[in-house]
mmCIF file of the N, C-alpha and C atoms, coordinates in Angstrom:
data_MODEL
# 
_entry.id   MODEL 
# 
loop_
_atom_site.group_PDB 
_atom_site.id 
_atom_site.type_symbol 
_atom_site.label_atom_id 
_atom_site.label_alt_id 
_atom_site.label_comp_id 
_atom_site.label_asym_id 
_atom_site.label_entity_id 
_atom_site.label_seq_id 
_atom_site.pdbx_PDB_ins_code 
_atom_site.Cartn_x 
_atom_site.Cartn_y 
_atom_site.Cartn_z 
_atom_site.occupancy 
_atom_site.B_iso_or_equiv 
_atom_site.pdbx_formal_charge 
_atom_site.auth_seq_id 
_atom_site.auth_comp_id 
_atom_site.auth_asym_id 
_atom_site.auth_atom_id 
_atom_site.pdbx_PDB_model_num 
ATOM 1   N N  . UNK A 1 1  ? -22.535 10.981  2.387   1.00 0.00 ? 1  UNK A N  1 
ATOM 2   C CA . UNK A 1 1  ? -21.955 9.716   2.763   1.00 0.00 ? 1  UNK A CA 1 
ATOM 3   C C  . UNK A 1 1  ? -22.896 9.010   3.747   1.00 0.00 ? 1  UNK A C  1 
ATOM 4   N N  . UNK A 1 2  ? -22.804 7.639   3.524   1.00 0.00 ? 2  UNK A N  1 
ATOM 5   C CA . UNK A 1 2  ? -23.616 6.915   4.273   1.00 0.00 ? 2  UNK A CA 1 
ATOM 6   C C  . UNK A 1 2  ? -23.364 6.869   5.852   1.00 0.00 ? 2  UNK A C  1 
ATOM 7   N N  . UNK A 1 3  ? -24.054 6.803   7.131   1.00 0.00 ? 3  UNK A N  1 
ATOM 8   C CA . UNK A 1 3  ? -24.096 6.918   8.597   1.00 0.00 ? 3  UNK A CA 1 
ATOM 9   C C  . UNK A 1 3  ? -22.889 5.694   8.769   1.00 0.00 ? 3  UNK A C  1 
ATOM 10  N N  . UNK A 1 4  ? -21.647 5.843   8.909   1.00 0.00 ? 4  UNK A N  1 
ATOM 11  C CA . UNK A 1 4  ? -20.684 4.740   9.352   1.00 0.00 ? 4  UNK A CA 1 
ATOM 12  C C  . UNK A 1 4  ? -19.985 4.904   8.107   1.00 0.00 ? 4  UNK A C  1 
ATOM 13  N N  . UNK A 1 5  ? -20.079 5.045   7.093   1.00 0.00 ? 5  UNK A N  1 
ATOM 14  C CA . UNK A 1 5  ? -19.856 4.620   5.729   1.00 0.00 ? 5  UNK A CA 1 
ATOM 15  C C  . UNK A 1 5  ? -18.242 5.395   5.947   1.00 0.00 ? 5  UNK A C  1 
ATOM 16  N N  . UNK A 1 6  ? -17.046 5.117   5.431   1.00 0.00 ? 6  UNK A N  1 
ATOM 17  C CA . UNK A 1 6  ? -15.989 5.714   5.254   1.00 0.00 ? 6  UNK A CA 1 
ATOM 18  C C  . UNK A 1 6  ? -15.319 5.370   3.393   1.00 0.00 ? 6  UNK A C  1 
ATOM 19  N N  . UNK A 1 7  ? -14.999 6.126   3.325   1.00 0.00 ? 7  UNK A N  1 
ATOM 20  C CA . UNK A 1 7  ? -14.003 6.435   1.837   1.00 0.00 ? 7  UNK A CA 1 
ATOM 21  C C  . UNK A 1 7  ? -12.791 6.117   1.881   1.00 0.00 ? 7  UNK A C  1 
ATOM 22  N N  . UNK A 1 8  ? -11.715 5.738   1.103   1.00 0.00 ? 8  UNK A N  1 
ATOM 23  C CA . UNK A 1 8  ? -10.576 6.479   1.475   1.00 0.00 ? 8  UNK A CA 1 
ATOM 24  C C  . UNK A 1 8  ? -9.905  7.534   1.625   1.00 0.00 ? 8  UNK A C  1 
ATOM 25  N N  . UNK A 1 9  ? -10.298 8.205   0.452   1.00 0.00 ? 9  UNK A N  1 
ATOM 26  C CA . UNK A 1 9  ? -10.251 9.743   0.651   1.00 0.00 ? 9  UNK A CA 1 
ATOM 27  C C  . UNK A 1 9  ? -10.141 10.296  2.082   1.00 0.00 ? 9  UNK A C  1 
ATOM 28  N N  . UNK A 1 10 ? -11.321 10.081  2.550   1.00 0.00 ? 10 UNK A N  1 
ATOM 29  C CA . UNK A 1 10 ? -11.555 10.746  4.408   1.00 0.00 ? 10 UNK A CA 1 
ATOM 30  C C  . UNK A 1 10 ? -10.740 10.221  5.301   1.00 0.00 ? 10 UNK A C  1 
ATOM 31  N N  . UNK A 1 11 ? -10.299 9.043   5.055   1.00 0.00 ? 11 UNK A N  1 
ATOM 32  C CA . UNK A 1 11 ? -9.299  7.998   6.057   1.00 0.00 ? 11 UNK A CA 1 
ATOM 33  C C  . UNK A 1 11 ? -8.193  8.271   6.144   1.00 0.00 ? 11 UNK A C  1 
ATOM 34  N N  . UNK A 1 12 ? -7.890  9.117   4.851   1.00 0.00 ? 12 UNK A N  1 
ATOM 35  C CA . UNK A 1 12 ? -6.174  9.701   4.392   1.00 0.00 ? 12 UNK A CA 1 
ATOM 36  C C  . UNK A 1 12 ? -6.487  10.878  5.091   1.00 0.00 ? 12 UNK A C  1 
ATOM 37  N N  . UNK A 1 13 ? -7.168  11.909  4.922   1.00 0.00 ? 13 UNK A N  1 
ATOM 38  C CA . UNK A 1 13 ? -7.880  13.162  4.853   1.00 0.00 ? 13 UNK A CA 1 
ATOM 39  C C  . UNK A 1 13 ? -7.521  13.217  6.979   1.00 0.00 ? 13 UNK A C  1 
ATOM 40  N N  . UNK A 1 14 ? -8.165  12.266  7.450   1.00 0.00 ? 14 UNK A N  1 
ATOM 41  C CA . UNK A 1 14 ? -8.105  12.465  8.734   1.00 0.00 ? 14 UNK A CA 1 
ATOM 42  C C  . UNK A 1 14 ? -6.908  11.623  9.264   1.00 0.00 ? 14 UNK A C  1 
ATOM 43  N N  . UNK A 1 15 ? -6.296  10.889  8.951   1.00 0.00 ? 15 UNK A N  1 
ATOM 44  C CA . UNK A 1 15 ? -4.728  10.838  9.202   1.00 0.00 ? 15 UNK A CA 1 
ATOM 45  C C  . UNK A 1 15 ? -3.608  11.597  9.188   1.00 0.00 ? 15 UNK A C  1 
ATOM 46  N N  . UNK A 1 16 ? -3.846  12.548  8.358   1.00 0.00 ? 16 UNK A N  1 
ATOM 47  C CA . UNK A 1 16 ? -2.625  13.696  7.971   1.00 0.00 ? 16 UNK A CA 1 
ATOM 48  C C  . UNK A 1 16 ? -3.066  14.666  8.475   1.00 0.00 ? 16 UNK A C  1 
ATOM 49  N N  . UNK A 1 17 ? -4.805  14.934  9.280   1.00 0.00 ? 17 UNK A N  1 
ATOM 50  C CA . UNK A 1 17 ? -4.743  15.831  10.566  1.00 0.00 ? 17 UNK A CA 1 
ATOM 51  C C  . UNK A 1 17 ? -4.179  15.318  11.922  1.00 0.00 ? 17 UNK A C  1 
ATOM 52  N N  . UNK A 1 18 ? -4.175  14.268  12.320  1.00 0.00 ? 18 UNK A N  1 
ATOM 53  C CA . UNK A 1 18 ? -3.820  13.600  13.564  1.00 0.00 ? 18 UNK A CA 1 
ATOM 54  C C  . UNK A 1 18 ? -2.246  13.439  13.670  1.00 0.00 ? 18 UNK A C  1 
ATOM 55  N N  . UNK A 1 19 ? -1.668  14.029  12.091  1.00 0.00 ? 19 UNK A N  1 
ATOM 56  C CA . UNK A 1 19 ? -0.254  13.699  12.683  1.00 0.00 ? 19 UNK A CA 1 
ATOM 57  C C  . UNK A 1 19 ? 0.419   15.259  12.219  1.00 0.00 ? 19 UNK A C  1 
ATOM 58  N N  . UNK A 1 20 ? 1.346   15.788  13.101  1.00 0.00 ? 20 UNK A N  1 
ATOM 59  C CA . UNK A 1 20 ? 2.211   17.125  12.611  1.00 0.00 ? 20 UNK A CA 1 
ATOM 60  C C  . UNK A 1 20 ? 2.931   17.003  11.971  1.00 0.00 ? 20 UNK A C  1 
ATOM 61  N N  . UNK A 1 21 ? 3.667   15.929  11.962  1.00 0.00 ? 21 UNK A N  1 
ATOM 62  C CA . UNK A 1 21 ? 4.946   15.604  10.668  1.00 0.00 ? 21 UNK A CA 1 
ATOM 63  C C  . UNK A 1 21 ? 3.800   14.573  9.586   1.00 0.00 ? 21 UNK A C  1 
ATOM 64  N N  . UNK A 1 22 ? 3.740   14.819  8.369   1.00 0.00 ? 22 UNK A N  1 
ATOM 65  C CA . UNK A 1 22 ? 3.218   14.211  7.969   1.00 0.00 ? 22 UNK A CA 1 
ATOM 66  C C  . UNK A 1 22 ? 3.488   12.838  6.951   1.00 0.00 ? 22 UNK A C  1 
ATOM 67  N N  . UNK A 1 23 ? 4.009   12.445  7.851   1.00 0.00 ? 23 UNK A N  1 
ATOM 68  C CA . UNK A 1 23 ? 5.322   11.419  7.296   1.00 0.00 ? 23 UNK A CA 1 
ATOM 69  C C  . UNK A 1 23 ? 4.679   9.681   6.436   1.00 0.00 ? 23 UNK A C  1 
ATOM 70  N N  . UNK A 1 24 ? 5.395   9.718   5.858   1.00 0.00 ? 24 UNK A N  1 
ATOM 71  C CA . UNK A 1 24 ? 4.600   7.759   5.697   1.00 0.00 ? 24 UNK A CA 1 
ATOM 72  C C  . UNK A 1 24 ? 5.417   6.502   5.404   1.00 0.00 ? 24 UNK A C  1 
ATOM 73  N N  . UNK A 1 25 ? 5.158   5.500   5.932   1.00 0.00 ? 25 UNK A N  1 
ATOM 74  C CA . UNK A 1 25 ? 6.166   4.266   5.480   1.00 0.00 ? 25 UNK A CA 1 
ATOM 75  C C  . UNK A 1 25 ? 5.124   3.472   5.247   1.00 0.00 ? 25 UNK A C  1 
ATOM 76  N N  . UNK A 1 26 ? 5.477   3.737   3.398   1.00 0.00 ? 26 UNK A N  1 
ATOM 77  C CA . UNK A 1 26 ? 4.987   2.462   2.510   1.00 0.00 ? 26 UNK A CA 1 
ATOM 78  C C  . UNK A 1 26 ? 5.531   1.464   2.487   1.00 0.00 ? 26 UNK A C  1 
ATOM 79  N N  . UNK A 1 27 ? 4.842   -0.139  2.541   1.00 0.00 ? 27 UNK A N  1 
ATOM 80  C CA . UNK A 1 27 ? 5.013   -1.050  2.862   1.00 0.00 ? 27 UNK A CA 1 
ATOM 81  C C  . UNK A 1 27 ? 4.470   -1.960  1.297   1.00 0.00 ? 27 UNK A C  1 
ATOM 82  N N  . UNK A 1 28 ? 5.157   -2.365  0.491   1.00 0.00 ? 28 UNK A N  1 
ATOM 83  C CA . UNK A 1 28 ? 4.833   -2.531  -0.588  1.00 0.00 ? 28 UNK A CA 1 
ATOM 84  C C  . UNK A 1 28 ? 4.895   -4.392  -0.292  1.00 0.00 ? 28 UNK A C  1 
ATOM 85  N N  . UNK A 1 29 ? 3.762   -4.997  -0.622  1.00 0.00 ? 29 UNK A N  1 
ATOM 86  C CA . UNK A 1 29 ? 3.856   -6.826  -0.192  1.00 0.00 ? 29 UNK A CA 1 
ATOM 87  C C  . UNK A 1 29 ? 3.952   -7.454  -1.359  1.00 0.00 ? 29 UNK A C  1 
ATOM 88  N N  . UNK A 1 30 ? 5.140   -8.130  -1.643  1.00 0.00 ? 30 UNK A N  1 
ATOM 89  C CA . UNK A 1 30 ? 5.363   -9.387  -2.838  1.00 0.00 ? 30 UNK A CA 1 
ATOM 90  C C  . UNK A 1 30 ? 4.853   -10.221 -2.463  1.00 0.00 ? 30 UNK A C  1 
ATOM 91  N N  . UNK A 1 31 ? 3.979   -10.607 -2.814  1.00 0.00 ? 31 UNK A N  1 
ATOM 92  C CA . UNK A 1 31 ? 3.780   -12.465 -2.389  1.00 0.00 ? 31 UNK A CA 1 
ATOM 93  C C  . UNK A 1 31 ? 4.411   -13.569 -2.983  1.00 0.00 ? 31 UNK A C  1 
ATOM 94  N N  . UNK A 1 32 ? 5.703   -13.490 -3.292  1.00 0.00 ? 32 UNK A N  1 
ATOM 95  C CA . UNK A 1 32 ? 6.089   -14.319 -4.325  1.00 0.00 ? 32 UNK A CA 1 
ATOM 96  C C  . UNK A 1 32 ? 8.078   -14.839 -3.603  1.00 0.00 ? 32 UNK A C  1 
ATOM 97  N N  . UNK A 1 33 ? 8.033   -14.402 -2.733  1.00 0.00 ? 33 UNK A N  1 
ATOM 98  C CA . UNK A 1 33 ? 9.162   -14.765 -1.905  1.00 0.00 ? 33 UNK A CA 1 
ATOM 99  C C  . UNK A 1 33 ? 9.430   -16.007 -1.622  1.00 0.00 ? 33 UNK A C  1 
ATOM 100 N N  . UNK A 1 34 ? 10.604  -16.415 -2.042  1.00 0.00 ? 34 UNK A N  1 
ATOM 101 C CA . UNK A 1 34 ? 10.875  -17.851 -1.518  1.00 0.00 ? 34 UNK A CA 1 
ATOM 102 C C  . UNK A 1 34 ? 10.914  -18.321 0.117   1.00 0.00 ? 34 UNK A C  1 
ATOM 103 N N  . UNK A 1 35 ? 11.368  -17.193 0.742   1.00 0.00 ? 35 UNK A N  1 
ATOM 104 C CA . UNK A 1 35 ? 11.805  -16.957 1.644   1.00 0.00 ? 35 UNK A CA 1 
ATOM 105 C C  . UNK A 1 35 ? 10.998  -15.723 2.257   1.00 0.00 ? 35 UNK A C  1 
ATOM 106 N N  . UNK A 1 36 ? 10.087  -16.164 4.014   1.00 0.00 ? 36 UNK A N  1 
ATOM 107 C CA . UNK A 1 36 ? 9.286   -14.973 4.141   1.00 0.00 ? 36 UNK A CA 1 
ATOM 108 C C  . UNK A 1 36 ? 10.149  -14.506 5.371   1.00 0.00 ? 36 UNK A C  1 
ATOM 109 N N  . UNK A 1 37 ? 10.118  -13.167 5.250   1.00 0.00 ? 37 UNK A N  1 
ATOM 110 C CA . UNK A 1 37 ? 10.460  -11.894 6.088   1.00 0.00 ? 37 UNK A CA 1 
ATOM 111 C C  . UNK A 1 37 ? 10.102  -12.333 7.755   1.00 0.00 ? 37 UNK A C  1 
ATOM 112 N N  . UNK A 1 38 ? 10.954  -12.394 8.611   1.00 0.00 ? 38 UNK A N  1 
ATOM 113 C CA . UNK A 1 38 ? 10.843  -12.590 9.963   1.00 0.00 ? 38 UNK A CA 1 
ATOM 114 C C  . UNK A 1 38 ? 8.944   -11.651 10.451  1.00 0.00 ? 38 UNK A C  1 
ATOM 115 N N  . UNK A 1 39 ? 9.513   -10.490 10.004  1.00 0.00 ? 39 UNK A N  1 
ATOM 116 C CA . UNK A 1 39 ? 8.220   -9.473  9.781   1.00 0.00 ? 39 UNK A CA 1 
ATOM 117 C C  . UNK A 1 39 ? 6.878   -9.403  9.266   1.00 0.00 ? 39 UNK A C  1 
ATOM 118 N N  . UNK A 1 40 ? 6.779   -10.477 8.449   1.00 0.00 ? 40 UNK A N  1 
ATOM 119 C CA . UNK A 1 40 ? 5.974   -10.153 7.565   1.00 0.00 ? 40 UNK A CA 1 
ATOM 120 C C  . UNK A 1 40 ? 4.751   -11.688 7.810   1.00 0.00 ? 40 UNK A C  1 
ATOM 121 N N  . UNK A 1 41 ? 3.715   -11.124 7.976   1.00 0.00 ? 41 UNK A N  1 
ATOM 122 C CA . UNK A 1 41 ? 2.264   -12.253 8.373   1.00 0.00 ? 41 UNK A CA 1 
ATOM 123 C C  . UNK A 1 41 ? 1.962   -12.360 7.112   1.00 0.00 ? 41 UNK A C  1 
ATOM 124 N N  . UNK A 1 42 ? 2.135   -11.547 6.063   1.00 0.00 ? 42 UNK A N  1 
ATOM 125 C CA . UNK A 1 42 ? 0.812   -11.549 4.911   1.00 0.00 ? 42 UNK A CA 1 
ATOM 126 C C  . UNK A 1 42 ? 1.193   -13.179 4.400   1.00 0.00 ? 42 UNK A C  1 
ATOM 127 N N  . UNK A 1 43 ? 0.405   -13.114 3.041   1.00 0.00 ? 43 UNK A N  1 
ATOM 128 C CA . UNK A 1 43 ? 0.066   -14.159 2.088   1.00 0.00 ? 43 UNK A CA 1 
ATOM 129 C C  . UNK A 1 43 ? 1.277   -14.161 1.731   1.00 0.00 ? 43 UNK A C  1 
ATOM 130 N N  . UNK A 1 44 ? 1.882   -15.442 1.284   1.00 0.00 ? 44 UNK A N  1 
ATOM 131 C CA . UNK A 1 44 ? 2.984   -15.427 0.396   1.00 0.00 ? 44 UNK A CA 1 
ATOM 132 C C  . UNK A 1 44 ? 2.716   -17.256 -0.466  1.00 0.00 ? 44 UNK A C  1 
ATOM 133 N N  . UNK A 1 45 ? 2.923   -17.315 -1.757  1.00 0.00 ? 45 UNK A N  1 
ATOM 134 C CA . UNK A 1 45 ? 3.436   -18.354 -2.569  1.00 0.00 ? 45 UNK A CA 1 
ATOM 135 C C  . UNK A 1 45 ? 4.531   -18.304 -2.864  1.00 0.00 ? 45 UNK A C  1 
ATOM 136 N N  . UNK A 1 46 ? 4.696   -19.462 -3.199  1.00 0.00 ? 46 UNK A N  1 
ATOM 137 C CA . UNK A 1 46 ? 6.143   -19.372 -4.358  1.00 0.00 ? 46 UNK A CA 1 
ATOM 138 C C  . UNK A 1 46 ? 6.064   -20.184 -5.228  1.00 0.00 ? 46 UNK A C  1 
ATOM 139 N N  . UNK A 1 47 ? 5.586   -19.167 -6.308  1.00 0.00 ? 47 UNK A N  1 
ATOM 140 C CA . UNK A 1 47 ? 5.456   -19.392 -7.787  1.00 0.00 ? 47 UNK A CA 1 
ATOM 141 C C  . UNK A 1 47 ? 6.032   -19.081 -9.055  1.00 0.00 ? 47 UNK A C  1 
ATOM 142 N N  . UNK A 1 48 ? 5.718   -19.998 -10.329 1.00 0.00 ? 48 UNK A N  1 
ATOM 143 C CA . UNK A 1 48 ? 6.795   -19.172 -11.224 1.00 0.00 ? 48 UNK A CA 1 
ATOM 144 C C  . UNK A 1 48 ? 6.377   -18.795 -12.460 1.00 0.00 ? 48 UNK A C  1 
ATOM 145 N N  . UNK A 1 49 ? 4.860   -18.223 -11.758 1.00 0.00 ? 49 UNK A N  1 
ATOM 146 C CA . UNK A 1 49 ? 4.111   -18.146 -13.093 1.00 0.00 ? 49 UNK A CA 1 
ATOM 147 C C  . UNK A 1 49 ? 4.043   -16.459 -13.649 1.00 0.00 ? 49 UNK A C  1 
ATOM 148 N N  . UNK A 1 50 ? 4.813   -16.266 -14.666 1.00 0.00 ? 50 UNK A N  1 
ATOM 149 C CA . UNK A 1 50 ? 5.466   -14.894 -14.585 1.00 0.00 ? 50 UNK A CA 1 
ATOM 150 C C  . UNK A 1 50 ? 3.967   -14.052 -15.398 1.00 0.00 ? 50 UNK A C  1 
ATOM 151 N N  . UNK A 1 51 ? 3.125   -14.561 -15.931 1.00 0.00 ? 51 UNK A N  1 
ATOM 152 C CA . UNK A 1 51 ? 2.067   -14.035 -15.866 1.00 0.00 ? 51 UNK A CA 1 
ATOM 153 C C  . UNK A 1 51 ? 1.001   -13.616 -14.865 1.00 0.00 ? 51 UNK A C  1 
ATOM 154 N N  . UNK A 1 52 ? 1.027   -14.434 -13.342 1.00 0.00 ? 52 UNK A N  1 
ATOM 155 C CA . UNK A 1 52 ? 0.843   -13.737 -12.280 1.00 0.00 ? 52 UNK A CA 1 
ATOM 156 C C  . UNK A 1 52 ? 1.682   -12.420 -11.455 1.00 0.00 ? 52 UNK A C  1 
ATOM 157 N N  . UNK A 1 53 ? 2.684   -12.606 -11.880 1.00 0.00 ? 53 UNK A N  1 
ATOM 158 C CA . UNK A 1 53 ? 3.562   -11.458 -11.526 1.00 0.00 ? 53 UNK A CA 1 
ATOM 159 C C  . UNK A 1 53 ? 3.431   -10.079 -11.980 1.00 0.00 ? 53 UNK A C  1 
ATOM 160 N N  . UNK A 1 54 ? 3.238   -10.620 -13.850 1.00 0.00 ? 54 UNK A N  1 
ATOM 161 C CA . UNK A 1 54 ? 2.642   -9.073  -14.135 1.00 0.00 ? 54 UNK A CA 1 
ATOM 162 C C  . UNK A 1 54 ? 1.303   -8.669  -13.671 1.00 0.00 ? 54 UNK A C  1 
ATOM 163 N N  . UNK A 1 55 ? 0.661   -9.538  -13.903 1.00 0.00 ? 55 UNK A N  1 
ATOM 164 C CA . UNK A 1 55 ? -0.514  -9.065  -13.227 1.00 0.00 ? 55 UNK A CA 1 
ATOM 165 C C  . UNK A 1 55 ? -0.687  -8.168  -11.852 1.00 0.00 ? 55 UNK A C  1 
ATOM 166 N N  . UNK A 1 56 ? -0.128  -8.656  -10.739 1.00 0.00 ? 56 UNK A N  1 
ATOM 167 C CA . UNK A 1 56 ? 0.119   -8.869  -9.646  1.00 0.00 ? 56 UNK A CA 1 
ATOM 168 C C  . UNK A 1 56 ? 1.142   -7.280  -9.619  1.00 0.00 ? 56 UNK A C  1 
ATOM 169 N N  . UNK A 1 57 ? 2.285   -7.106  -10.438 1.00 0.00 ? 57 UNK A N  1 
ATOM 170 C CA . UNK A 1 57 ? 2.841   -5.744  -10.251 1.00 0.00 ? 57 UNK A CA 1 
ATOM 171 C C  . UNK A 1 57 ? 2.042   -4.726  -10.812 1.00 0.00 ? 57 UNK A C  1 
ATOM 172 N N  . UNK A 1 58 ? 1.183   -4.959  -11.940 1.00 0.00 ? 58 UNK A N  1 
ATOM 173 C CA . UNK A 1 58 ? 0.270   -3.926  -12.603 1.00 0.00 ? 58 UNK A CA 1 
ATOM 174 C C  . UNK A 1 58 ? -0.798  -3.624  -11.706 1.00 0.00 ? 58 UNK A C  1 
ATOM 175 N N  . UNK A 1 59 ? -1.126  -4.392  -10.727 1.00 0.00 ? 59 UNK A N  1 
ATOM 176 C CA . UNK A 1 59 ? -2.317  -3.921  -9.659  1.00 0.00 ? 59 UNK A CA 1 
ATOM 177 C C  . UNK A 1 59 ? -1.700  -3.330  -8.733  1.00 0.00 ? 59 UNK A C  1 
ATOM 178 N N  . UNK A 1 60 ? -0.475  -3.702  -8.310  1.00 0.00 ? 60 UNK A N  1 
ATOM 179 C CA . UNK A 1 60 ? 0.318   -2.698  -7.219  1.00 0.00 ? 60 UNK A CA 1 
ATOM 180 C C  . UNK A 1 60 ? 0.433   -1.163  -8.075  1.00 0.00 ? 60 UNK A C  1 
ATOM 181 N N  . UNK A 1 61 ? 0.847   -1.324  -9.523  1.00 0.00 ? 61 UNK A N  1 
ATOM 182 C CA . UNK A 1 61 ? 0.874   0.113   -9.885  1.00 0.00 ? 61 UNK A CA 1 
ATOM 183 C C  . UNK A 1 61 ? -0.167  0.863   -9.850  1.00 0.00 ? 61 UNK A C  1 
ATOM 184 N N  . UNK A 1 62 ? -1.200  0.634   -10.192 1.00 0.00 ? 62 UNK A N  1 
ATOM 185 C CA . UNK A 1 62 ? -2.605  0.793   -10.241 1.00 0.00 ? 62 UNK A CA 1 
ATOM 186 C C  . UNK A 1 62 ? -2.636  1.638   -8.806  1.00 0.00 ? 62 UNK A C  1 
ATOM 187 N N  . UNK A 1 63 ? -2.568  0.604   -7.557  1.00 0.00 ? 63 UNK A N  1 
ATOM 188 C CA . UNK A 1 63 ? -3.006  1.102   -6.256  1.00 0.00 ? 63 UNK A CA 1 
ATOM 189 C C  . UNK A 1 63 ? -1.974  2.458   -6.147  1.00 0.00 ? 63 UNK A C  1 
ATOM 190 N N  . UNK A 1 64 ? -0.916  2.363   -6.461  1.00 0.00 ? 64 UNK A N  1 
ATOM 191 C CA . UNK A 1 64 ? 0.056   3.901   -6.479  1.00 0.00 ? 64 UNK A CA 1 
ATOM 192 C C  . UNK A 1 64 ? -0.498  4.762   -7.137  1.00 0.00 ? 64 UNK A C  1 
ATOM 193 N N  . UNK A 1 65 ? -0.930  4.565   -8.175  1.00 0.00 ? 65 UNK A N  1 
ATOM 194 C CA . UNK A 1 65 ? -1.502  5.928   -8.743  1.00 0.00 ? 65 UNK A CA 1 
ATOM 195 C C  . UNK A 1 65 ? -2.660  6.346   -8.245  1.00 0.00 ? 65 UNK A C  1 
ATOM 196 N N  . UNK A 1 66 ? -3.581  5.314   -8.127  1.00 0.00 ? 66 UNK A N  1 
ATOM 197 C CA . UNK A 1 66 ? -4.835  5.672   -7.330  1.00 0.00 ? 66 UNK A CA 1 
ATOM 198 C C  . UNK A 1 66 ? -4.284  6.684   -5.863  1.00 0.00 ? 66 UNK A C  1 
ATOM 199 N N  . UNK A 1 67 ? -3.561  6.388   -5.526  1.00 0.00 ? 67 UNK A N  1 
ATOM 200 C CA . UNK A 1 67 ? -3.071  7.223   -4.189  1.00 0.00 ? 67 UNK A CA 1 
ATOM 201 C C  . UNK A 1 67 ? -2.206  7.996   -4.202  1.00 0.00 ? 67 UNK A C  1 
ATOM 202 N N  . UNK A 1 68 ? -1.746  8.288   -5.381  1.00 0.00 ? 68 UNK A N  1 
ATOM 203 C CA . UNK A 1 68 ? -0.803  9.540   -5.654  1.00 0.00 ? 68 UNK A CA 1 
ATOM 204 C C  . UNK A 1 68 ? -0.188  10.980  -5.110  1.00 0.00 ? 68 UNK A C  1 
ATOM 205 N N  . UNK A 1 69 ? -1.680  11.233  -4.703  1.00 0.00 ? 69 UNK A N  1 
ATOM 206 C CA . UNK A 1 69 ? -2.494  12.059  -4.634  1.00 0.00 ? 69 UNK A CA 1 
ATOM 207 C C  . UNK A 1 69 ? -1.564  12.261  -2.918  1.00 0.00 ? 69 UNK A C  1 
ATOM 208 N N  . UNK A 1 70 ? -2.320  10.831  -1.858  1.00 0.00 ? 70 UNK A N  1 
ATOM 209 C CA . UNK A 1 70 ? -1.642  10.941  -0.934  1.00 0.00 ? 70 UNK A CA 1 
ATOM 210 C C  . UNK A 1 70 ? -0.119  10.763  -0.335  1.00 0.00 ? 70 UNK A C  1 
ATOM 211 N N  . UNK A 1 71 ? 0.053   9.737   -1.342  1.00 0.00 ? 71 UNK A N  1 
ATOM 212 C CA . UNK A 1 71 ? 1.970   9.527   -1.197  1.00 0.00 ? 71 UNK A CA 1 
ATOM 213 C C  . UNK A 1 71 ? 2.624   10.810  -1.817  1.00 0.00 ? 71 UNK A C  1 
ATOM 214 N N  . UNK A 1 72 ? 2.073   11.668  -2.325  1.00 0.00 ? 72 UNK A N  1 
ATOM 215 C CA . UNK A 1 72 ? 2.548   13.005  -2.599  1.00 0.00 ? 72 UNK A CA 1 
ATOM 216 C C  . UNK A 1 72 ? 2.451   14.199  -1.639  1.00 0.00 ? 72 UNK A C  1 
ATOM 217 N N  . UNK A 1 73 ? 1.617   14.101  -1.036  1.00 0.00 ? 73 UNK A N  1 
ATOM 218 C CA . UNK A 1 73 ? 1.283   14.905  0.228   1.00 0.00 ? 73 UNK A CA 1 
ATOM 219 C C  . UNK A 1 73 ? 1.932   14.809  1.444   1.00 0.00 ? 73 UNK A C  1 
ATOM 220 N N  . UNK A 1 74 ? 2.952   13.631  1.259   1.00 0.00 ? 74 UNK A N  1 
ATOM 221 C CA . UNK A 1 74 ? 3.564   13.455  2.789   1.00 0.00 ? 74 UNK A CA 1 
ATOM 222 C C  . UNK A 1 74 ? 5.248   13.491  2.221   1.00 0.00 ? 74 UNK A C  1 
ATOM 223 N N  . UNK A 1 75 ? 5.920   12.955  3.632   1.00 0.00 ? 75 UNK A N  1 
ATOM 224 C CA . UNK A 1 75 ? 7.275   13.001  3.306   1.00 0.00 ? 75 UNK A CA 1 
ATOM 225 C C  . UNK A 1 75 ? 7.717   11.256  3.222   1.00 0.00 ? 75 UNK A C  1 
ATOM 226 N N  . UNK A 1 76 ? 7.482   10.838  2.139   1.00 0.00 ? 76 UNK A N  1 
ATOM 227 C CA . UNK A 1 76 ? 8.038   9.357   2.496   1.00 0.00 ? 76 UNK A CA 1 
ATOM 228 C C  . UNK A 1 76 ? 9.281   8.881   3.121   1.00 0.00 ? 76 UNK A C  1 
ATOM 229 N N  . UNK A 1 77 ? 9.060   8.272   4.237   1.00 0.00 ? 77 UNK A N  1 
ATOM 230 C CA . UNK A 1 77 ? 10.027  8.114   5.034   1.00 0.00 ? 77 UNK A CA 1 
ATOM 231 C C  . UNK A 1 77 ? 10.442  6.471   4.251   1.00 0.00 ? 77 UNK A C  1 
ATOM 232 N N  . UNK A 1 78 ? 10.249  5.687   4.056   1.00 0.00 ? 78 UNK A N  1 
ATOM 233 C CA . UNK A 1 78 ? 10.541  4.229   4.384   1.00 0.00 ? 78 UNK A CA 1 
ATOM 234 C C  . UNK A 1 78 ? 9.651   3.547   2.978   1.00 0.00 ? 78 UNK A C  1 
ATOM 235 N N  . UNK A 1 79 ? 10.090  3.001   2.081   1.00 0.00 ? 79 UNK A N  1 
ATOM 236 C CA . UNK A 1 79 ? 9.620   1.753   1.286   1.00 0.00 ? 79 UNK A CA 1 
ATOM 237 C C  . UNK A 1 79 ? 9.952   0.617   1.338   1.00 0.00 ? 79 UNK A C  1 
# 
């Protein structure tokens, strides 16, 4: 690995040493809310273009499986 360079792999890898309970609250972001969350800074539209949506949920699935691996390794507390 490159001098600074980080993975995700290692970022997960050294998070779930730093904690004893190895707990996680996934935070899953719609951008498509009419209405935004007192909570919530991210991006949001409101659109009704239901071909961005699939798109848009098929890349969220994507990122779950890619991380499977780690949302399986812990105790999910919170979605």
């Amino acid at each position: 690995m490159e001098e600074g360079a980080w993975n995700t792999r290692d970022i997960w890898a050294r998070d779930l040493e730093a904690y004893q309970v190895p707990e996680l609250n996934l935070y899953l972001h719609v951008p498509f809310c009419r209405y935004k969350c007192g909570f919530c800074n991210l991006y949001t539209v409101i659109s009704t273009d239901e071909d961005l949506y699939d798109a848009y949920t098929d890349a969220l699935c994507t990122q779950i499986r890619d991380h499977a691996e780690v949302i399986q390794a812990r105790r999910l507390r919170t979605v």
